[in-house]
C-alpha angles and dihedrals in degrees: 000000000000147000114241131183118209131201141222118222105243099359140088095233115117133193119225108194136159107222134158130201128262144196110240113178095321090319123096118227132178116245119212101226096172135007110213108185149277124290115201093189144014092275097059094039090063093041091060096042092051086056098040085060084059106048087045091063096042091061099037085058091048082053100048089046095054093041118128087216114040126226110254070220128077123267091240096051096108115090109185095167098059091026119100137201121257138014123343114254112269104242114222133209084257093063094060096033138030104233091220078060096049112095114179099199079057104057117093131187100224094180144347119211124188096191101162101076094055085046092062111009086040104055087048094050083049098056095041104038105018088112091058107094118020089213121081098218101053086053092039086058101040092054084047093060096034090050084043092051087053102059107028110017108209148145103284090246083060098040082054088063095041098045085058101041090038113026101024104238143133128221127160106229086229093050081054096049090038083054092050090052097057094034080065084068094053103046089110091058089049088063107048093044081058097053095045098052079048092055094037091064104041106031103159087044108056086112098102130074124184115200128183142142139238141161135232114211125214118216080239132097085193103120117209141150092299104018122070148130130276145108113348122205087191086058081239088139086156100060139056117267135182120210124237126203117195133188127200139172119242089273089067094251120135128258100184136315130222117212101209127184116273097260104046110126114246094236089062106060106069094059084047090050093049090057094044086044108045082052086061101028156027112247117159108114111051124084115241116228125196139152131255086295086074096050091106126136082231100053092048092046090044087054094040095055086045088051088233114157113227148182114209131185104243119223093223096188094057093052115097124286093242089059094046091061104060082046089066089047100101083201096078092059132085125191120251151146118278119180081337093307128121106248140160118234139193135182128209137155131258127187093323087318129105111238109200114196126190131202110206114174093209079067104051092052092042089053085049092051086056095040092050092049097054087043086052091051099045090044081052100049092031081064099055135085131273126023111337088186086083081062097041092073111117128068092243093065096030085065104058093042131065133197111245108212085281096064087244106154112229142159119279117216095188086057090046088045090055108039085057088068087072099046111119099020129131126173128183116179118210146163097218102123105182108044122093111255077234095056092040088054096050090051082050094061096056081082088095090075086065096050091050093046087053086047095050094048098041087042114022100033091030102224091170147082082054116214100192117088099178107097082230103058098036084062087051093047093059093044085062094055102044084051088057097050092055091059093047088061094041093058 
């Protein structure tokens, strides 16, 4: 609400009017509430706009106090006489101090205090781990690290500065490593305080259950128990991981986490973090669903003796060529809306499973794009001089080139041919009877929030490269992180 004067071309006559702005169809119009009169000179103008102030706050009071939903403001806040239009005048370093008075050798920064992220984060670590430790000084130094990790992620020796120049607050790097030690012992807690605040929020919706795999890479090449080579999903083939397997709900919050050796295979851990997990929590009645890593005779038989419903990405090109072939057959496909896009899908059986396959064009064109760009590079380096072998080393580029009897490397159009019938496809094989494929695919595609919340905690919250190197304190590392993820969904 507002006072506006408005003018007449070629003529002294102005229009006071109280008007506010409104929303018409997207576009935003005044609306005249009240006309208050003309004013033929200066005089007159400021005497009705002095009374059309008035008026204005007399009937934004009246509003306020009608109002279904009260102001967390008084009724009297509004003042439309002193108040004017625009912007607030930027204030310069000049308004609050003359610059002859302003000596540089003689400012000092005295402290520096972060304090927002203890006002929100804070009051959310207190309500889900405050039962963790019975003494006040472990907990007061864990929140600190994991607040600290929050706002600025960093090595522990660094988070001890920051949290002192930043934060200010004191903690001894022993008492943190002292805390980490002890927090080891508690990981389990961790966990299930976690679950239950999960399951806490969203009740009715603990049935879906988002599985997938990553690994966290040291700055170390020293093997040990816990730390070891082996695929890295970071492309960090020179250094120790760990691998990490998360589970989320289709919200993206987490239901637990498993810290495996470095050289554990990726189809492996799921059957290793439903045992970990079914000694923590129950989980029978929620579907598991992973991508094409989980695709294993042994996963599917593991969820199929605990009666566990799942979605699983299908590796197409490894079913049986018998079965291929009835996934090439158009006519076992029938158009469709998926995620409101127009798709092709077809239904077939596998080993007492439906296997639902899709056909996207986006994606077709999208799996053409990728294909173009490595055949672009290996045309480029097959040109050059010297030994391109060095270059034909993964499996992705393998697969499109082939070696002539002089052991020449060139591009293999047979290999390129067939790969394009595949452009497009997507399988997921599941045991869920009585679901729509429409409606499995769709709870499919909630995979994404897995691979966010692995994103969020590698990149924003910084979980590798990881520093420790005792077992101990590499579990409590992650904890911390995970603590700390869970306060970053949760804001």
């Amino acid at each position: 609400m507002f006072v506006r004067v408005k003018t007449t071309p070629n003529s002294p006559r102005k229009s006071i009017q109280i008007c506010e702005n409104v929303r018409v169809n997207g576009k935003v119009k005044q609306k005249i509430l009240r006309y208050i009169g003309i004013a033929m000179n200066e005089r007159e103008e400021e005497k009705l706009k002095d009374l059309a102030a008035e008026t204005a706050s007399i009937m934004q009071t009246e509003r306020v106090n009608e109002a279904k939903q009260k102001s967390l403001f008084s009724a009297d806040a509004g003042d439309f006489k002193n108040k004017k239009a625009g912007r607030p005048k930027r204030k310069n370093l000049k308004d609050i101090l003359p610059p002859e008075d302003v000596r540089l050798n003689e400012i000092i920064e005295e402290c520096r205090i972060i304090e927002g992220v203890y006002d929100v984060a804070g009051i959310m670590f207190d309500e889900l781990y405050a039962p963790l430790f019975s003494g006040k000084k472990p907990l007061k130094i864990l929140k600190d690290i994991v607040l600290a990790r929050l706002e600025s992620p960093a090595s522990k020796h660094r988070t001890q500065k920051n949290l002192e120049k930043y934060f200010g607050k004191s903690h001894d790097l022993d008492a943190i490593y002292r805390m980490m030690d002890n927090l080891f012992e508690k990981i389990d807690d961790v966990k299930k305080l976690t679950f239950l605040k999960t399951k806490s929020l969203f009740p009715e919706k603990l049935d879906l259950l988002l599985f997938d795999v990553t690994t966290l890479y040291f700055e170390s090449t020293n093997v040990d128990d816990l730390r070891n080579f082996g695929y890295s999903k970071d492309h960090r083939f020179n250094t120790t991981q760990v691998v990490l397997a998360l589970a989320t709900n289709q919200d993206g919050l987490p239901i637990g986490y498993e810290l495996f050796e470095g050289n554990k295979a990726e189809v492996k851990t799921l059957c290793a973090a439903i045992d970990s997990w079914k000694k923590l929590f129950s989980i029978n009645a929620v579907c598991f669903v992973g991508d094409r890593a989980m695709f294993t005779k042994d996963n599917i038989a593991l969820l199929e003796e605990h009666n566990y419903k799942y979605i699983i990405a299908a590796k197409l090109k490894v079913l049986p060529k018998t079965l291929q072939s009835k996934l090439f057959d158009e006519n076992n496909y029938h158009p469709g809306l998926l995620n409101n896009t127009l798709a092709w899908t077809g239904e077939f059986n596998y080993e007492n499973s439906r296997l639902i396959v899709s056909y996207k064009t986006q994606r077709a064109i999208k799996d053409k794009k990728e294909r173009d760009q490595i055949l672009q590079k290996i045309e480029k380096t097959i040109g050059k001089k010297g030994n391109p072998h060095k270059f034909i080393t993964n499996a992705g580029v393998k697969k499109y080139v082939t070696k002539d009897a002089n052991a020449a490397i060139t591009i293999d159009e047979n290999k390129i041919a067939q790969a394009e019938r595949w452009d497009g496809l997507h399988g997921v094989i599941t045991n869920i009877k009585d679901d729509s494929a429409a409606s499995i695919i769709a709870r499919y595609s909630r995979l994404w929030v897995i691979e966010e919340s692995f994103r969020v905690n590698k990149h924003t919250l910084q979980m590798r490269p990881i520093f420790h190197w005792k077992e101990k304190r590499i579990h409590a590392h992650i904890a911390i992180c995970y603590m700390t993820c869970i306060s970053f969904d949760l804001i």
